[in-house]
GUFIFI-905323 format. One line per 3 residues: number of its first residue (from 1); their letters; for each residue x, y, z of C-alpha. Coordinates in steps of 0.05 Angstrom, whole numbers, plus 5000, padded with zeros to 4 digits. Example, Ala and Ser with C-alpha at 12.3 -4.5 7.8 and 13.67 -1.06 7.14 Angstrom:
2
1	as	5246:4910:5156  5273:4979:5143
# end
This chain:
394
1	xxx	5000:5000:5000  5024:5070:4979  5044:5115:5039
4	xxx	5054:5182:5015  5046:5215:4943  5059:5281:4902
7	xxx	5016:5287:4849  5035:5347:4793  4973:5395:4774
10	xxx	4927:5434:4820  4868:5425:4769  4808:5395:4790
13	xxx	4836:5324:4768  4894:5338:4811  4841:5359:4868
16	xxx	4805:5310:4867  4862:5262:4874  4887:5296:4929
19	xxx	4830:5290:4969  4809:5222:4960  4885:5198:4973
22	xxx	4885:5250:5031  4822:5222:5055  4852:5151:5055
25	xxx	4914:5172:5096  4963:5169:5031  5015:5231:5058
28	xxx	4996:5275:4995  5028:5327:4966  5013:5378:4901
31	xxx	5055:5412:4861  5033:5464:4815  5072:5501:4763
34	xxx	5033:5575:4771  4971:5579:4813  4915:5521:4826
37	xxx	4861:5519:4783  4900:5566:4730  4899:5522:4667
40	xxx	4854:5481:4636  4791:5476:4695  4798:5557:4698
43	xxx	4778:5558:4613  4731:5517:4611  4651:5510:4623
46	xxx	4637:5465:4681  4611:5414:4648  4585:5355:4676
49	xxx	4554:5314:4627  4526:5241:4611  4493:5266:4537
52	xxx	4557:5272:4501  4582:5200:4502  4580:5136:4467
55	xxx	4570:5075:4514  4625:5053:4530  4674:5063:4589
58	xxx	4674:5136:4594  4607:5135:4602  4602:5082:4654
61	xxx	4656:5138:4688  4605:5192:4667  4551:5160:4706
64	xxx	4585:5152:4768  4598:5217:4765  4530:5239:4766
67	xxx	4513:5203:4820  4573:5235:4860  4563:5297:4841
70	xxx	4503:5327:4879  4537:5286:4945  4595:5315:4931
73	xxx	4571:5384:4934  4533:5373:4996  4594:5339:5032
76	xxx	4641:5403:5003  4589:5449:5031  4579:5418:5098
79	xxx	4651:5417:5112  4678:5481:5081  4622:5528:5111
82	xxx	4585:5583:5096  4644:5629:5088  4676:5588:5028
85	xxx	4642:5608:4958  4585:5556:4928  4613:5516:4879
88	xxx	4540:5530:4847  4521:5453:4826  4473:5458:4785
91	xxx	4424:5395:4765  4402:5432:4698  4385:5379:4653
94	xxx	4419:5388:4572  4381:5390:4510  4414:5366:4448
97	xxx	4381:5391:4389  4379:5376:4311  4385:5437:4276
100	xxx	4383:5401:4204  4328:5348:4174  4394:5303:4160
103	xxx	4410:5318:4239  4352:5289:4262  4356:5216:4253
106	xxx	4423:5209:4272  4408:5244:4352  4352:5197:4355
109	xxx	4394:5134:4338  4453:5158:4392  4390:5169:4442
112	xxx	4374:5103:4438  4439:5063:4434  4448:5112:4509
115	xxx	4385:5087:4540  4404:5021:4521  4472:5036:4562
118	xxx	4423:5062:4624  4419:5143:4608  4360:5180:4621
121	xxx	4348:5207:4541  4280:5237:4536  4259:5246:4457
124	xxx	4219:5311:4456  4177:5339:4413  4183:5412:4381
127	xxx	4128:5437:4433  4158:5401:4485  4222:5433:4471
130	xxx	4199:5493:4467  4166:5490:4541  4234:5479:4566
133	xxx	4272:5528:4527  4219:5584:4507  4279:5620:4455
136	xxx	4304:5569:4427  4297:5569:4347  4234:5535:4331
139	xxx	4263:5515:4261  4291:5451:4293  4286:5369:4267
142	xxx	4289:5338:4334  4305:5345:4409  4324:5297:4468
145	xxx	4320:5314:4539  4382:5290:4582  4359:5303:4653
148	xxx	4424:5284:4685  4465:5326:4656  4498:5383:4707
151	xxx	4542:5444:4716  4590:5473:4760  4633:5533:4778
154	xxx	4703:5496:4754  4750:5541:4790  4710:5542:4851
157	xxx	4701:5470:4853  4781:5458:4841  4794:5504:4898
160	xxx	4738:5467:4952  4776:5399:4934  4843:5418:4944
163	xxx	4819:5451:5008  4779:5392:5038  4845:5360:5014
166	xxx	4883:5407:5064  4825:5386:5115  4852:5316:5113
169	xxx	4929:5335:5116  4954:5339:5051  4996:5395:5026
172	xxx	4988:5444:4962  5050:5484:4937  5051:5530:4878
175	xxx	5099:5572:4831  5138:5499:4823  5180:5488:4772
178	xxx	5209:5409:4766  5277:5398:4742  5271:5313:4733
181	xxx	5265:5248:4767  5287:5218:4836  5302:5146:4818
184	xxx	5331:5091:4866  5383:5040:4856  5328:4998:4824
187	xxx	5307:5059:4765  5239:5070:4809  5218:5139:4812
190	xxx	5222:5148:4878  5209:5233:4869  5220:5295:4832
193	xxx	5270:5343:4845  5243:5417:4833  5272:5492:4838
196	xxx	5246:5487:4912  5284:5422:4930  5270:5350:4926
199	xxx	5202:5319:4941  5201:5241:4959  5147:5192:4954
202	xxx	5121:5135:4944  5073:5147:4889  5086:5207:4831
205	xxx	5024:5224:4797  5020:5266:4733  4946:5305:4735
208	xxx	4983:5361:4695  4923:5361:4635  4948:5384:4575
211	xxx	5024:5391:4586  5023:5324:4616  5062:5292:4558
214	xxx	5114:5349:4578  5111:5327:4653  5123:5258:4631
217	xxx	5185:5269:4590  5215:5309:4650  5217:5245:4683
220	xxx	5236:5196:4627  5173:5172:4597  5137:5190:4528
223	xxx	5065:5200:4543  5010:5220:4474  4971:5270:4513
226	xxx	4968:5321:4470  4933:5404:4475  4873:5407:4442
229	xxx	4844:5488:4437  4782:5502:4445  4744:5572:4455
232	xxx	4689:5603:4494  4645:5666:4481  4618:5706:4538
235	xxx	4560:5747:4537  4544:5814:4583  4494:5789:4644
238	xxx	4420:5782:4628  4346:5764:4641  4356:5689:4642
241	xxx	4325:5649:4571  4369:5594:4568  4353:5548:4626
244	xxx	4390:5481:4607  4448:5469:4577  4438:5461:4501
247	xxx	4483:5442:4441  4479:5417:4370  4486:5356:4354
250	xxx	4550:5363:4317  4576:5372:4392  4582:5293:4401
253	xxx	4615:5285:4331  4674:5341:4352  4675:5306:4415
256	xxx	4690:5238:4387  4735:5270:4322  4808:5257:4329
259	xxx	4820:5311:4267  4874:5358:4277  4828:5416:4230
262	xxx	4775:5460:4265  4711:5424:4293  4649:5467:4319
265	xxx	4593:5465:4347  4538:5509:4380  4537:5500:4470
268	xxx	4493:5548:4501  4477:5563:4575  4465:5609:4625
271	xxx	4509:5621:4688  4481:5636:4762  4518:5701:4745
274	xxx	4472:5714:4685  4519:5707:4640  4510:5664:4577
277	xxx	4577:5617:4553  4578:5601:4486  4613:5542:4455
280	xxx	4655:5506:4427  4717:5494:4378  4769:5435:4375
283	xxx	4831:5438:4342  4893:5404:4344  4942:5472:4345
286	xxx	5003:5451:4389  5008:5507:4452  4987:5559:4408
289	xxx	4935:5602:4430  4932:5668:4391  4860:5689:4388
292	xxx	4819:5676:4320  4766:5705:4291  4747:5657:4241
295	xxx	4738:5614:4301  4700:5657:4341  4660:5681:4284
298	xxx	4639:5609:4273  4625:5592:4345  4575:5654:4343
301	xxx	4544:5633:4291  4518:5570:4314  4498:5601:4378
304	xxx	4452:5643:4344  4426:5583:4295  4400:5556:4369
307	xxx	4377:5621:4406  4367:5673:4355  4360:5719:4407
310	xxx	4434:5713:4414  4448:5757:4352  4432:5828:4388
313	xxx	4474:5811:4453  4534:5840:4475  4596:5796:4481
316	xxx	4645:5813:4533  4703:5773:4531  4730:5710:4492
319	xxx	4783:5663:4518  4813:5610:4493  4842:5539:4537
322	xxx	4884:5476:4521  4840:5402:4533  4883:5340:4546
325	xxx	4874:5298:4484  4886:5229:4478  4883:5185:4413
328	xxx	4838:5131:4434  4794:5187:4472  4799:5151:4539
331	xxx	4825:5184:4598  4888:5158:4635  4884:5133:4701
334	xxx	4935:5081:4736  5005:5058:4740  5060:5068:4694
337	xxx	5080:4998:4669  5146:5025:4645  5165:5065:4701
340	xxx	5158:5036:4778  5138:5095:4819  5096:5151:4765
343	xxx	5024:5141:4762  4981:5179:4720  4911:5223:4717
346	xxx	4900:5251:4654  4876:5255:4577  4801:5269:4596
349	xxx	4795:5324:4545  4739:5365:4556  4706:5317:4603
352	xxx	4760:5329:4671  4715:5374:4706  4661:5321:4704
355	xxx	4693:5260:4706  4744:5296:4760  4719:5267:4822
358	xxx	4710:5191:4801  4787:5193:4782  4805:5207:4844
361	xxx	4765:5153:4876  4784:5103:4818  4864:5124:4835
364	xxx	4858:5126:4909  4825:5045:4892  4885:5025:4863
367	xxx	4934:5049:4904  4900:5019:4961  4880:4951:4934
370	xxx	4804:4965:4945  4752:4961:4903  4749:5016:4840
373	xxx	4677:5046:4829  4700:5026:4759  4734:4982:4720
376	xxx	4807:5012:4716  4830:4965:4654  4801:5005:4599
379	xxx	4838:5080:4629  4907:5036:4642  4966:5067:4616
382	xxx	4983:4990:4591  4912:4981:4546  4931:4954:4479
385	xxx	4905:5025:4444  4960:5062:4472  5016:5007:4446
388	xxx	5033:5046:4389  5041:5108:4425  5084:5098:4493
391	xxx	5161:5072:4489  5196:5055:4542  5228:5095:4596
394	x	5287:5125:4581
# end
């Protein structure tokens, strides 16, 4: 059984690691770069969704996760107090929505291979859709309702699990930079030695996101996680009229694309600030993120194709963020089998904010030998789909 651990990235991956190894007395220890909750989980929406996935093992992960979800919020709550911000859960249902004749059969066939997996995917009609969402474009194919789908304040939520982590002992330190490996007489990785001296442990886990794959080759492994831009509209506060969270369906084929060129599609929803966040672009661009119009312009577009309201609202910012892509489009959870000693939490793309808290638990499980709320084999880093990709240690 592991003892202690430093696990690299205060993201809400990292987080959540933290506290579920905290909570099982693993000595824990983060390491973060800049500040917590700085990269990826501070540019993204706070998504926490079932709707998006194929069946399959993500979505077994994605359903756990929305059972631990509103617990988790209650438990963060109860033990943080009043005087730490809400993390503002919020149960709102999604809506996917055919915008195209050609659309509609498609969402309807991916509604029903879900149920048949054990999602809640309610096939509405236009009127019924248009109870829920009173603006949205009437011009639509086909609609299904996916009443477990949720939201949350990412950076909030990052900073509640890192301190409940605290709660239960462990340690967060930021404005890190690591320099390489600690390896025994064996070649175990046995720690990392940083600008702020060495850290030892039993366990190293990378939860870095995105620049995982550069984590990894700082201590001696090749790892195919790889940044993956996406970016997000923001409009000025206002009267709430979207009251779900509702997308295209071409979200769930830029979800599942691997294609290095632009994919779009249009996310809408409202914030408890009043603010509406508009999505969402892929693209495979490397650590470049120089803002685009063409991008944006597209994004906006398909907005307003859902909510034509959209059109004659101000936007007041646009950011873009880096996702942690992987090529099979599983997340990474487990032992290295090349390297005794680095563990890994990673490659969840744009699911990590959702999915956050059930990697945790399924890490904390394997370190401790007890039982995983999910299978681990299909998030190993040893699954035959990554044998291609991942060379030995050097």
């Amino acid at each position: 059984m592991t003892g202690s651990a430093v696990i690299i990235g205060a993201g809400i991956v990292g987080a959540s690691c933290a506290r579920s190894l905290a909570m099982r007395g693993i000595a824990t220890t983060v390491i973060e770069k800049s500040a917590s909750a700085s990269g990826t989980t501070a540019h993204g929406e706070g998504n926490i969704l079932v709707s998006d996935k194929s069946p399959g093992p993500e979505l077994e992960m994605a359903l756990h996760a929305a059972s631990t979800w509103p617990r988790l919020a209650k438990d963060l709550s109860d033990e943080l107090g009043d005087d730490f911000p809400s993390i503002e859960f919020e149960p709102k249902g999604g809506i996917v929505v055919a915008t195209t004749v050609e659309g509609a059969g498609p969402l309807l066939a991916f509604a029903e291979k879900q149920r048949a997996a054990g999602i809640e995917a309610n096939e509405l009609t236009i009127s019924e859709a248009l109870s829920l969402e009173p603006y949205l474009n009437p011009a639509m194919s086909a609609a299904v309702h996916y009443p477990q789908d949720s939201q949350v304040q990412p950076v909030i939520a990052a900073e509640a699990l890192l301190a409940s982590a605290r709660r239960h002992g462990a340690a967060v330190e930021q404005s890190i930079r690591l320099h390489g490996p600690i390896l025994n007489r064996e070649g175990a990785l046995v720690g990392i030695l940083t600008d702020r001296g060495d850290f030892r442990a039993d366990a190293v886990v990378i939860a870095a996101g995105p620049w995982s794959g550069d984590v990894a080759a700082t201590l001696g492994v090749t790892l195919p996680v790889l940044p993956r831009h996406g970016m997000i509209l923001v409009t000025s506060k206002m009267t709430q009229r979207v009251f779900h969270k509702v997308y295209d369906a071409d979200y769930v084929g830029a979800v599942g694309s691997g294609e290095a060129s632009l994919q779009t599609s249009g996310v809408v929803e409202s914030t408890a600030s009043g603010n509406v966040i508009i999505g969402s672009s892929r693209q495979l661009l490397g650590f470049d993120d120089r803002l685009r119009v063409d991008t944006i312009s597209e994004v906006a577009a398909r907005a307003i194709r859902l909510f034509p309201f959209l059109a004659d609202q101000a936007l007041i910012r646009t950011y873009g963020g880096f996702r942690p892509f992987m090529p099979d489009h599983l997340p990474l959870i487990g032992p290295d089998h090349r390297l005794s000693g680095l563990w890994h939490a990673t490659g969840h793309e744009g699911a990590g904010i959702g999915l956050g808290p059930v990697t945790g638990e399924l890490l904390a499980a394997i370190m401790t030998g007890t039982r995983p709320p999910v299978d681990p084999a299909p998030f190993s880093p040893a699954r035959p789909s990554l044998a291609s990709s991942l060379v030995r240690a050097a």
